[in-house]
C-alpha positions as CSV (number, residue, x, y, z in Angstrom):
1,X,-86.0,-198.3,157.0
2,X,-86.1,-195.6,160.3
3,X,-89.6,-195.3,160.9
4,X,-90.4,-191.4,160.8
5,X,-93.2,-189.7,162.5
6,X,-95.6,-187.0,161.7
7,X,-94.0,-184.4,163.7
8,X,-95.9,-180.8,164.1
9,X,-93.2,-177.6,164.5
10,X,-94.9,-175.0,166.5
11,X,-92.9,-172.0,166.3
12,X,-96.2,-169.2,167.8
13,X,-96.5,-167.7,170.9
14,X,-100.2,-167.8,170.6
15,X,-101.4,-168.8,174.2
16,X,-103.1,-172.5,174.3
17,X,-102.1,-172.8,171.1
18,X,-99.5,-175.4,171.8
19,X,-101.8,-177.0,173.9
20,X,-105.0,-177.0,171.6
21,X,-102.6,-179.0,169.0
22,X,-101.4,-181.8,171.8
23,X,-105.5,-182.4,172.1
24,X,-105.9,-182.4,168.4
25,X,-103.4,-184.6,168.0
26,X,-103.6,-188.5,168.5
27,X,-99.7,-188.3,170.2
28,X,-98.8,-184.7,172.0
29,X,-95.5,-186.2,171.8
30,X,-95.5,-184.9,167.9
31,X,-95.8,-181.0,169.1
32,X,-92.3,-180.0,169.1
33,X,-91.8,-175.9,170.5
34,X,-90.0,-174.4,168.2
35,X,-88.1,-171.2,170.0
36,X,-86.8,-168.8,166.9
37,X,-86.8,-169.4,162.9
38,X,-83.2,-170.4,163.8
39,X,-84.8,-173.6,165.9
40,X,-87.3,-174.0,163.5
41,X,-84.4,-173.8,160.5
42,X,-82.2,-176.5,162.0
43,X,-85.1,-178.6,162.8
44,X,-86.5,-178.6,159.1
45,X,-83.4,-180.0,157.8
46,X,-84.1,-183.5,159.5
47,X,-87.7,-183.8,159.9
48,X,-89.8,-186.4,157.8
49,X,-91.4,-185.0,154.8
50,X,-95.1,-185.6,156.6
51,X,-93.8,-182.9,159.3
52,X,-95.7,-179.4,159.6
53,X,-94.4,-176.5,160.5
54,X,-97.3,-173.9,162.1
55,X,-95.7,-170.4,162.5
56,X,-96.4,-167.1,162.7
57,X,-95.5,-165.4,159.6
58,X,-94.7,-161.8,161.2
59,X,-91.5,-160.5,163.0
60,X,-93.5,-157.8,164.5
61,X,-96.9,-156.9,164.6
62,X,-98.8,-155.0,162.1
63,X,-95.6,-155.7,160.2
64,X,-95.2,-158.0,156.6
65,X,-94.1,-161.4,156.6
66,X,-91.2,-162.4,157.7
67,X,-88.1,-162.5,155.3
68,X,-86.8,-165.9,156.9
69,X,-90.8,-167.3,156.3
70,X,-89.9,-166.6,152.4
71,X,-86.4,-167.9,152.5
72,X,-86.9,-171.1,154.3
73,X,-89.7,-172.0,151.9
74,X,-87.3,-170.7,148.9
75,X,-84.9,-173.3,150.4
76,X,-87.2,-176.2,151.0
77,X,-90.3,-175.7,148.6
78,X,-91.0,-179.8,149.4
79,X,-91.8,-178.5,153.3
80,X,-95.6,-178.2,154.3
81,X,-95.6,-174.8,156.5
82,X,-99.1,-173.2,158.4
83,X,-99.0,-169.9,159.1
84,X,-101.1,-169.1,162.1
85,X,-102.5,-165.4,163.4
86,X,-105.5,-163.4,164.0
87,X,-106.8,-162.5,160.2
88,X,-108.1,-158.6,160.2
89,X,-108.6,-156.2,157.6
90,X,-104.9,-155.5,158.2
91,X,-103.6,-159.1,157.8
92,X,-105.6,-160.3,155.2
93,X,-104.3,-158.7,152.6
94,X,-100.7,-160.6,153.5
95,X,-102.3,-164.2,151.9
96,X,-102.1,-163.8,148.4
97,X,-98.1,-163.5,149.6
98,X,-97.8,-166.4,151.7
99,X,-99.7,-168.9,149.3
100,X,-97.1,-167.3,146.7
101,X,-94.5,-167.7,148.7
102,X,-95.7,-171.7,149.3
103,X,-97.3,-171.5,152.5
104,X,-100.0,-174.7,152.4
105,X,-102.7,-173.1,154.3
106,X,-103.5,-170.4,157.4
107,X,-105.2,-170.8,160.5
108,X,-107.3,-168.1,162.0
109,X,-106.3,-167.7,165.7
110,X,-109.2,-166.5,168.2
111,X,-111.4,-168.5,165.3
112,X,-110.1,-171.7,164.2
113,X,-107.5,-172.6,167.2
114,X,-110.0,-175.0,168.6
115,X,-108.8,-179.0,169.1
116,X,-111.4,-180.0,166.9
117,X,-111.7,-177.0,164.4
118,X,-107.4,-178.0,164.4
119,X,-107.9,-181.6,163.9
120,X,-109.8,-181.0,160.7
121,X,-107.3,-178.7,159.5
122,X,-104.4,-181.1,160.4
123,X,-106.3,-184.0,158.3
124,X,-106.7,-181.8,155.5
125,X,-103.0,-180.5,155.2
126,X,-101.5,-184.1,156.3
127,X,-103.4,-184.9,152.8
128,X,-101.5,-183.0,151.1
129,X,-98.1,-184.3,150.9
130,X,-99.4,-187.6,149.2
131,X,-102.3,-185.6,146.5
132,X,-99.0,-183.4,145.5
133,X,-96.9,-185.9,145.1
134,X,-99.3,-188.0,143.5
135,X,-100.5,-184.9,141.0
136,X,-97.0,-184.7,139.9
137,X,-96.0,-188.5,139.4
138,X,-98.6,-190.0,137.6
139,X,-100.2,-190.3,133.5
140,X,-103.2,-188.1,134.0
141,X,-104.6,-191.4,132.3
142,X,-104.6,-193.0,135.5
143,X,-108.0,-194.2,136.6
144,X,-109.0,-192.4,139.9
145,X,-109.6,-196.2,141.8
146,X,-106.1,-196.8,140.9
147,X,-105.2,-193.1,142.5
148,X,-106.8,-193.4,145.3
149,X,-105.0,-196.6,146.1
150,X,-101.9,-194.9,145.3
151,X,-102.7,-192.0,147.6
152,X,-102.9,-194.1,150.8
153,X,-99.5,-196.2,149.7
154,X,-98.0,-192.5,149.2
155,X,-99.2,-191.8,152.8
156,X,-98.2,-194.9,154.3
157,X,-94.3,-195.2,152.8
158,X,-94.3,-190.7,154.2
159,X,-94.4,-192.3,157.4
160,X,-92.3,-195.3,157.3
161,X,-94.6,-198.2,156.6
162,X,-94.6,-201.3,155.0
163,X,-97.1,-203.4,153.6
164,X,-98.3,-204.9,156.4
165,X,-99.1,-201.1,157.2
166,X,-100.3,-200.7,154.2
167,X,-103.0,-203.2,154.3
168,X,-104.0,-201.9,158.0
169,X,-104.3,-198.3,156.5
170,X,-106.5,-200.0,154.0
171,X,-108.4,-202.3,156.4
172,X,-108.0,-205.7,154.0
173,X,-105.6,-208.7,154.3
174,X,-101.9,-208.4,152.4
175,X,-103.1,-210.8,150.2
176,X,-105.8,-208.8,149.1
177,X,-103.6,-205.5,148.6
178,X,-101.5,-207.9,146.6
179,X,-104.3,-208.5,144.1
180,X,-105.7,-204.9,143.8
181,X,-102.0,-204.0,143.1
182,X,-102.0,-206.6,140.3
183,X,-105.4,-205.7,138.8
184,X,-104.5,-202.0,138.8
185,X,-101.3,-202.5,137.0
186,X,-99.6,-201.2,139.9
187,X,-96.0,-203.1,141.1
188,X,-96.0,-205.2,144.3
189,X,-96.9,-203.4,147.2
190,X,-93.2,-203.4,148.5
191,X,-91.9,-202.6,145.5
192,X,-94.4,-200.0,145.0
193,X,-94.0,-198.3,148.5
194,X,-90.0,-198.6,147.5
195,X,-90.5,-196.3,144.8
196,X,-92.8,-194.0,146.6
197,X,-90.2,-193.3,149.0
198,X,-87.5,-192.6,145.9
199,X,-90.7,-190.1,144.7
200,X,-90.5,-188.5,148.3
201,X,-87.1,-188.5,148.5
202,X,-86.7,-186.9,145.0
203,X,-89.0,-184.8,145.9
204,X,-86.8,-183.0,148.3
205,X,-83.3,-184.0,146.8
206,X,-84.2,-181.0,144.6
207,X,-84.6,-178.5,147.4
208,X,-81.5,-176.8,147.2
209,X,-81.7,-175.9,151.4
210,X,-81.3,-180.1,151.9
211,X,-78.1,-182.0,151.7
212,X,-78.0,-185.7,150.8
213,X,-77.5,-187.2,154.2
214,X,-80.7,-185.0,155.8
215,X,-82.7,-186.1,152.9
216,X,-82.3,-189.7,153.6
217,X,-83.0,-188.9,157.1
218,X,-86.0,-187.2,156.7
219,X,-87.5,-189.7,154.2
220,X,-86.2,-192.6,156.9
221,X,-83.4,-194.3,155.3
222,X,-80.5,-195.8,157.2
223,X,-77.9,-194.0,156.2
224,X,-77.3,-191.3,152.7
225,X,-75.4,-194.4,151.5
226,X,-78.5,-196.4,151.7
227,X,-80.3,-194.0,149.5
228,X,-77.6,-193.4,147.2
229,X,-77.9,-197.2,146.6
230,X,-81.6,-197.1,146.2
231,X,-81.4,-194.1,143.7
232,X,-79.0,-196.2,141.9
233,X,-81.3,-199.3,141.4
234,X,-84.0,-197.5,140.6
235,X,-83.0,-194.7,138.7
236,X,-79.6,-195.6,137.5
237,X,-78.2,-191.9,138.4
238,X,-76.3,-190.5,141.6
239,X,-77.5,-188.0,143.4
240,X,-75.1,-185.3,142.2
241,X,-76.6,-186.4,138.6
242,X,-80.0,-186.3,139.8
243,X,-79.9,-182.7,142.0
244,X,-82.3,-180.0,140.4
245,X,-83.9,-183.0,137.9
246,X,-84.5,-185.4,141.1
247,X,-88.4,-185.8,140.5
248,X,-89.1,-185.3,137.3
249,X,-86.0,-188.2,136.6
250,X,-87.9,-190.6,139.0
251,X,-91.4,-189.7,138.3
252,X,-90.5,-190.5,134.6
253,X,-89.0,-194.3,135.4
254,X,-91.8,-194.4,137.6
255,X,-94.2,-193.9,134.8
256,X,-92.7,-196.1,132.8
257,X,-93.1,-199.0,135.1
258,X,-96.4,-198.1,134.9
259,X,-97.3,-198.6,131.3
260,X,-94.8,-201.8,131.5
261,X,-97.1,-203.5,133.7
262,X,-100.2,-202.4,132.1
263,X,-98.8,-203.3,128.6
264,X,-98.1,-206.5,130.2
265,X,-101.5,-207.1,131.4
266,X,-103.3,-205.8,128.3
267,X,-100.5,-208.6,126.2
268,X,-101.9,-211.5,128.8
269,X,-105.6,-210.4,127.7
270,X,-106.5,-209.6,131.4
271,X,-110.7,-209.1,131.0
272,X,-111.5,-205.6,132.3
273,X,-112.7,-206.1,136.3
274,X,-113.9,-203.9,139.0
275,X,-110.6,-204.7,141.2
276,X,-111.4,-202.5,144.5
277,X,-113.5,-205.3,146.3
C-alpha cells in the first residue's frame, strides 16, 4: 500500500486564510492552493479520501452558489468539501443549499478563520470520513466499544496505516489490539484494516465522477490492478459488477464476517468480558 496523506485543498482568496490553515495544521506541507474549480477538479480525482477541499462556494459576490460547487459534489458525493465566507443576512440563507447539495460543514471567515478556532474545525470534519463510513457499514447491533474501536481502524487504513499504526493511534502494544479485536468479534487487525480500505474504496467506486485507476489511487493502492484483485478476494465481483452497488455489496460481506466471527465465539462459549482494557 501508497501511504496517502491528509491533504487540505484551498481554493479561497480569503487573505491569511491559507496561512491560518499551515498554523492549524501539524504539516503546512498538506495546504495545497488550489487556483480555479478547474485545479480544484483535477486535483479531486487523485486525492485520498481523508483530503478536504475548503472553497468558496460563490462565483461572484452577493451571487448563489456556484454551479461547478453542486456538480463536483454531484460527481463525487464520497468527497468532504468546506465552504468558507463571511455569513450575513445575505449569505445565510445559501446553507440549507450547500448542506443539500453535500457540503460537510462552513466556516465563518472574519469569525472562525483563526488557527485554533480552524484546528477544531479540521478535527471535527477529519472525523467524519470514518463516523460515515462507519454509520453506513455496520449491524446497528454493534456495541458502541466495539464502534469506537472500529472508528480509529477506519481512520487509520484512510490514511495508509497498518497495524503497527493502528496500535500507535490506540496507544497499546499490537498484541493487545490483537486481543481487543478477538474479544469484540472483530477480524485480525490486518485483515480488518484490509477490509476497511475495500469499504473506502467502495465508497467512492460508486461516485460516478471517479474512474477505477483514481480510486485506487486515492485510497493508496499500487496500481487499479491491485484493487481489482483485492475487490475480487473479498467481494468476489469486478468492479464493472460492483459500480453504482460498490458499498452496499462490500458493506454486506463485511457484515457478514461479522456475525461469522461472533457466531463463532458465541459456539466456543466465550464468557461475556469487558474487552477494552
Amino acid at each position: 500500500m501508497l501511504a496517502p496523506t491528509r491533504p487540505l485543498l484551498v481554493m479561497h482568496t480569503a487573505p491569511g486564510l491559507s496561512q491560518a490553515l499551515r498554523e492549524a495544521c501539524d504539516d503546512p506541507a498538506r495546504v495545497w492552493p488550489m487556483a480555479d474549480w478547474e485545479a480544484l477538479e483535477r486535483a479531486m480525482d487523485r486525492v485520498p479520501p481523508t483530503a478536504i477541499a475548503i472553497v468558496d462556494p460563490f462565483d461572484a459576490e452577493g451571487g448563489p452558489p456556484s454551479p461547478r460547487l453542486e456538480a463536483l459534489l454531484a460527481g463525487m458525493p464520497s468527497a468532504t468539501v468546506v465552504a468558507a465566507f463571511t455569513v450575513t443576512a445575505q449569505t445565510a440563507r445559501h446553507v440549507d443549499t450547500l448542506a443539500r447539495w453535500g457540503v460537510a460543514d462552513v466556516i465563518d471567515v472574519g469569525r472562525e478563520d483563526t488557527p485554533v478556532a480552524l484546528r477544531q474545525r479540521l478535527r471535527k470534519v477529519q472525523g467524519r470520513l470514518a463516523a460515515r463510513l462507519l454509520e453506513r457499514a455496520l449491524p446497528r447491533s454493534t456495541p458502541t466499544r466495539t464502534r469506537s474501536l472500529l472508528a480509529v481502524a477506519a481512520d487509520t487504513a484512510a490514511t495508509g496505516g497498518g497495524s503497527t499504526d493502528l496500535a500507535a493511534a490506540l496507544g497499546v502494544t499490537e498484541r493487545t489490539v490483537l486481543r481487543w479485536c478477538i474479544r469484540a468479534d472483530l477480524p485480525q487487525p490486518r485483515r480488518l484494516l484490509a477490509w476497511l480500505r475495500v469499504l473506502l474504496a467502495a465508497d467512492m467506486l460508486d461516485d460516478p465522477g471517479r474512474t477505477l485507476a483514481a480510486v485506487a489511487a486515492a485510497c493508496g493502492y499500487s496500481s487499479d490492478t491491485a484493487l481489482r484483485n483485492t475487490l475480487r478476494t473479498f467481494l468476489a465481483a469486478s468492479p464493472t459488477e460492483l459500480r453504482g452497488q460498490a458499498f452496499q455489496t462490500a458493506s454486506g460481506a463485511f457484515a457478514r464476517e461479522l456475525f461469522t466471527l461472533r457466531d463463532a465465539a458465541h459456539a466456543r462459549g466465550r464468557p461475556e468480558r469487558t474487552w477494552l482494557h
